[in-house]
N, C-alpha and C positions, 0 to 999 in steps of 0.2 A: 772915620768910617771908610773901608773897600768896599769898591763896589768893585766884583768880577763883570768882566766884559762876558758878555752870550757869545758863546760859538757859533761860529760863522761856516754856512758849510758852502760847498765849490758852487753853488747856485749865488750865493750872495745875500744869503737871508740865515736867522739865527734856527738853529737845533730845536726839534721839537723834541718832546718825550711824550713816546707813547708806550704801549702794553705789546707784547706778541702773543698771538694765540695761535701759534703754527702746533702742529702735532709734537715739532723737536721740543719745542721753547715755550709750553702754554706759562700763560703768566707773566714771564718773565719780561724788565723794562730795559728800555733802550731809548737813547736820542741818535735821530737821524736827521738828513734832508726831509723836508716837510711837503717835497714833494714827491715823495714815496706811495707808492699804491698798494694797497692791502690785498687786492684783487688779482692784479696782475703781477704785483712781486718785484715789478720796477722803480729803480730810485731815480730820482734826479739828477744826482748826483751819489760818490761813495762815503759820502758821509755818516759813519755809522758806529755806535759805541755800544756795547751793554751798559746798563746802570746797575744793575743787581750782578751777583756770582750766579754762575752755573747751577742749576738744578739739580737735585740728585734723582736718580733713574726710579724710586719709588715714588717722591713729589709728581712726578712727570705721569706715572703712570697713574696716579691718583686724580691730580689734575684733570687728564683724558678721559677719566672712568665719568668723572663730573662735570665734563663739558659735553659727554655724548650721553649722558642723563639729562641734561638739561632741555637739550636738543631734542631728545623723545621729549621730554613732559612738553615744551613747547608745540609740536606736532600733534600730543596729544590736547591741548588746549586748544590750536586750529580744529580738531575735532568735532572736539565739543560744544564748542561756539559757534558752527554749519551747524552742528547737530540740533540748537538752540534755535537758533536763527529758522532752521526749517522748522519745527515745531509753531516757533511762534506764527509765522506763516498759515500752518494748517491749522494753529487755532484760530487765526482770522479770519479762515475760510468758513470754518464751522461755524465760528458765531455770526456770520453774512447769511450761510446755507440756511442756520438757525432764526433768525427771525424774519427770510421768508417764506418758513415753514409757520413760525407764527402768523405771519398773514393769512397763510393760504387757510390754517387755521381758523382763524376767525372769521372769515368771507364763508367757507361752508360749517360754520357752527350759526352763523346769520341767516345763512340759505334753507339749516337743515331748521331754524329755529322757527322760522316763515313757512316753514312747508307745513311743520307738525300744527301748527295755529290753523291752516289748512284742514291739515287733516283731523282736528278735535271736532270739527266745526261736521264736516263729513261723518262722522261717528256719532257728535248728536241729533243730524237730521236723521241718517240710518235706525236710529234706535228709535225717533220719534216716529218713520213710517213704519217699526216692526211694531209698536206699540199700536198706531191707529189699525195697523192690517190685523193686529191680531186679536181687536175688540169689535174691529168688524165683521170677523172671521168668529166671534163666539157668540156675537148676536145675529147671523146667521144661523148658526146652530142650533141654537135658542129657536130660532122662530121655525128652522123647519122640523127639526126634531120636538116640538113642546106640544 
């Protein structure tokens, strides 16, 4: 059984393999110094290979069409999910807003329910003094007109 030794790059540590998503090279594999920054584009060292061949110029453009697709539907998925997020939000709010409207509800359906037991009670003595006034008022009539 060989075992291959790992490549050693000018840093002193073994070759990583990674992916490139530069605009040239999307896709495309390479091993390099592993202290290489994706960000800045700095290696550690110049330790660097392709693992794959060269791309052809319609892969490349396809590639690009589908990584800056991606990129929107992602942004639009940041969208979305604000867009969620605040909703669920206002519907928190509403259903808070919403059953202190049911309180306030019931405290004057209690008040208005008190008042009218009130007021029945006002309506039967009214009715009972139009009643007495109005058999005293026809027995007057009686006695001065009979």
């Amino acid at each position: 059984m060989s075992h291959q030794k790992a490549k050693i790059c000018g840093c002193g540590y073994p070759v990583v393999q990674r992916t490139s998503w530069t605009h040239e090279n999307p896709g495309r594999k390479f091993k390099g110094c592993r202290f290489y920054n994706f960000e800045t584009g700095q290696r550690g060292c110049d330790a660097f290979d392709w693992v794959d061949e060269d791309i052809l110029e319609w892969q490349k453009d396809v590639t690009n069409h589908l990584l800056s697709e991606k990129q929107r539907l992602a942004m639009e998925m940041k969208i979305i999910k604000g867009r969620a997020e605040f909703m669920e939000h206002e519907m928190k709010r509403l259903n808070e807003e919403h059953e202190k409207m049911k309180v306030k509800y019931e405290k004057m359906r209690k008040k208005a329910e008190g008042s009218s037991k009130i007021k029945n009670e006002h309506v039967y003595i009214l009715i009972s003094l139009c009643a007495i006034v109005s058999v005293v008022v026809s027995a007057l009539y009686v006695m001065v007109f009979a």
